[in-house]
C-alpha positions as CSV (number, residue, x, y, z in Angstrom):
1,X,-71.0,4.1,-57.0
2,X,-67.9,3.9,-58.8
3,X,-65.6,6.8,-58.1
4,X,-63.1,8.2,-60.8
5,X,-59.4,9.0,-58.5
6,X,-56.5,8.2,-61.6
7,X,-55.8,8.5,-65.0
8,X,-52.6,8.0,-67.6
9,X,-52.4,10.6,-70.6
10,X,-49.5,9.9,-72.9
11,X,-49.8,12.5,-75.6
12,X,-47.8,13.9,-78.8
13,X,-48.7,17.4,-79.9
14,X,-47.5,17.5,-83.1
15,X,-47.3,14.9,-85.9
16,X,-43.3,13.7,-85.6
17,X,-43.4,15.7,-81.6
18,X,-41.8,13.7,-78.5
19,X,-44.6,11.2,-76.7
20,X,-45.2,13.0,-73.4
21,X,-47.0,11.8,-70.1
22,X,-49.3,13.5,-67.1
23,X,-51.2,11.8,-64.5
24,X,-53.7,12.4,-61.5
25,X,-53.7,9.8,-58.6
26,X,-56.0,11.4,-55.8
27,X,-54.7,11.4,-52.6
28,X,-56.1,8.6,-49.7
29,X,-59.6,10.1,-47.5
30,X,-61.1,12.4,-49.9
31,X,-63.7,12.7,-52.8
32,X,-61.3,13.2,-55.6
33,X,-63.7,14.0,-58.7
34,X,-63.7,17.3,-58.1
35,X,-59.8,17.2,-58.8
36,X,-59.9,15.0,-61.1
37,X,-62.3,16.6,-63.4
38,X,-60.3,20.1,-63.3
39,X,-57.1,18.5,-63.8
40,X,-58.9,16.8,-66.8
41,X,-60.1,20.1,-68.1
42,X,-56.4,21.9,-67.7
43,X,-54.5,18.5,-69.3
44,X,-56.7,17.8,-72.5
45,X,-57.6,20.2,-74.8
46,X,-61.0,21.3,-76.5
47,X,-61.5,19.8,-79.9
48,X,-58.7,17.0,-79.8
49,X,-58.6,13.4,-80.9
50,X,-58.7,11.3,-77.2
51,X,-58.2,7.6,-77.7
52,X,-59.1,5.1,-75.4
53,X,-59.3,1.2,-74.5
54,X,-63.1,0.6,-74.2
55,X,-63.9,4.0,-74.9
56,X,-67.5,3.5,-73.6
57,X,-66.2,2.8,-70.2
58,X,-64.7,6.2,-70.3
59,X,-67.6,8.1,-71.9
60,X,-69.9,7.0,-68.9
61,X,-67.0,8.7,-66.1
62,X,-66.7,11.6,-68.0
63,X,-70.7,12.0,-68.6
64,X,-71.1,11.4,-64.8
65,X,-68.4,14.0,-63.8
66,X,-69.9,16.3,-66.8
67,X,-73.4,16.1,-64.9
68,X,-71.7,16.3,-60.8
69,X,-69.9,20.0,-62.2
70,X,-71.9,22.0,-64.5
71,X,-69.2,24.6,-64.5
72,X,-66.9,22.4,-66.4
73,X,-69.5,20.3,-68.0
74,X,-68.7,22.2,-71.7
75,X,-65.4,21.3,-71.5
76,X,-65.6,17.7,-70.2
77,X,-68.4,16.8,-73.1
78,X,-66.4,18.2,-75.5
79,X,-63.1,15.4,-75.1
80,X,-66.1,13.0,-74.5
81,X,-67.3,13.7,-78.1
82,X,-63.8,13.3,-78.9
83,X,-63.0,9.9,-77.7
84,X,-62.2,7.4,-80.4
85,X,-62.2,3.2,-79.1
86,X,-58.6,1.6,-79.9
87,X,-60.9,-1.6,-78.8
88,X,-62.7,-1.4,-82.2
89,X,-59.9,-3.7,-84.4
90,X,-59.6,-6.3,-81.9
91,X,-64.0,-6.3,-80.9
92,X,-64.6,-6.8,-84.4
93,X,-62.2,-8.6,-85.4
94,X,-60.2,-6.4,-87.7
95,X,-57.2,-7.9,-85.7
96,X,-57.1,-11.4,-84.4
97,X,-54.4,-13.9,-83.1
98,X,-54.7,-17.0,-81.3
99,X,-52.5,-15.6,-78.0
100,X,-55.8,-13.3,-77.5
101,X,-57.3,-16.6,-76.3
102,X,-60.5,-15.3,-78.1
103,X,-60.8,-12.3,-75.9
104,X,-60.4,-8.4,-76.6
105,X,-60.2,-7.2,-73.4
106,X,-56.4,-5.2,-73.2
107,X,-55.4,-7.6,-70.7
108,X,-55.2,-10.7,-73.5
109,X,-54.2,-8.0,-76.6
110,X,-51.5,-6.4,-75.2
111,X,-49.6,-9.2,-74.6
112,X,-50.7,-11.1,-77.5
113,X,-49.2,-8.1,-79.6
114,X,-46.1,-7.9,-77.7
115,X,-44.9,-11.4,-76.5
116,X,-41.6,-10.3,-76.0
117,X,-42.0,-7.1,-73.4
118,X,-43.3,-8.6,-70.0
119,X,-44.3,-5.2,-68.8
120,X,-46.9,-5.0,-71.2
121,X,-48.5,-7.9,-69.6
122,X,-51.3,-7.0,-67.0
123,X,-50.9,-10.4,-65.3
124,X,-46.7,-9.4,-64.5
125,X,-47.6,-6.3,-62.3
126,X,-46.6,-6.5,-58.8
127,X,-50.3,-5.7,-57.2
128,X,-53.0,-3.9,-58.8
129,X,-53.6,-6.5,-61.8
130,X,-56.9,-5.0,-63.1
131,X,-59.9,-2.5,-61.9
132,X,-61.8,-4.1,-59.4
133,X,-58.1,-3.9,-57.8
134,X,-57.5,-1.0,-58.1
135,X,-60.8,0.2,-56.8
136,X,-60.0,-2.0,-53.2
137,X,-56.2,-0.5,-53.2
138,X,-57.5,2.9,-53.5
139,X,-60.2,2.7,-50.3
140,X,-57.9,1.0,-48.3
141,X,-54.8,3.6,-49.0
142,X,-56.4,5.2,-45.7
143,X,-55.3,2.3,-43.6
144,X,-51.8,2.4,-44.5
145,X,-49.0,4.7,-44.2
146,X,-47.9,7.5,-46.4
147,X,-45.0,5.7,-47.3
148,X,-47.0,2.4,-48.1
149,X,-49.8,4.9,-50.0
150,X,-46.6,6.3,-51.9
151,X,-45.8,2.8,-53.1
């Protein structure tokens, strides 16, 4: 079962407003979805435009979590409903370049679109590189330290 424990919201809430951030990273041992799904309630709106990379990916989490807690199911369908895929230029080929290597996955456009900022390249971070990672670093955060979890 995959299990929902982090997510990254960058935000602007006006046209020409400051880009802001807030995030939710579960803590190590416990069912976080619970969490998670309240903090997602409090941080996003009703009735707001959500964009997402391979929005269908984050549909099915927020469906899942919408079903688990009834009590904030309204809520959660409604930024489901909301979600709008920034995957759609690149899938269908609005947007293409040869340094996407063919692919559309954010890993290979990202960098493609900006050669020149090696943070925005997947393959440059120091450990977690892509989900499945992030999954394994997540279970094992029980096994280390809290320093180590911290990093």
């Amino acid at each position: 079962m995959q299990i929902p424990f982090q997510y990254s919201l960058h935000y602007i809430e006006k046209e020409g407003g400051e880009l802001k951030h807030k995030e939710f990273l579960a803590e190590a041992g416990i069912d976080p979805r619970r969490k998670l799904a309240e903090r997602l309630v409090e941080d996003i709106p009703k009735d707001v435009c959500v964009t997402a990379y391979n929005m269908g990916f984050e549909k099915g989490v927020i469906k899942k979590l919408a079903e688990t807690y009834p009590d904030l199911s309204e809520h959660l369908l409604n930024i489901r409903e909301n979600i709008k895929d920034l995957m759609i230029p690149f899938k269908d080929r609005y947007y293409y370049c040869k340094e996407m290597q063919g692919s559309f996955s954010i890993k290979y456009v990202l960098p493609a679109l900006f050669p020149n900022d090696p943070d925005l390249d997947y393959h440059n971070l120091p450990v977690v590189h892509n989900g499945e990672e992030a999954s394994f670093a997540y279970s094992d955060l029980v096994n280390h330290t809290k320093e180590e979890q911290k990093k």
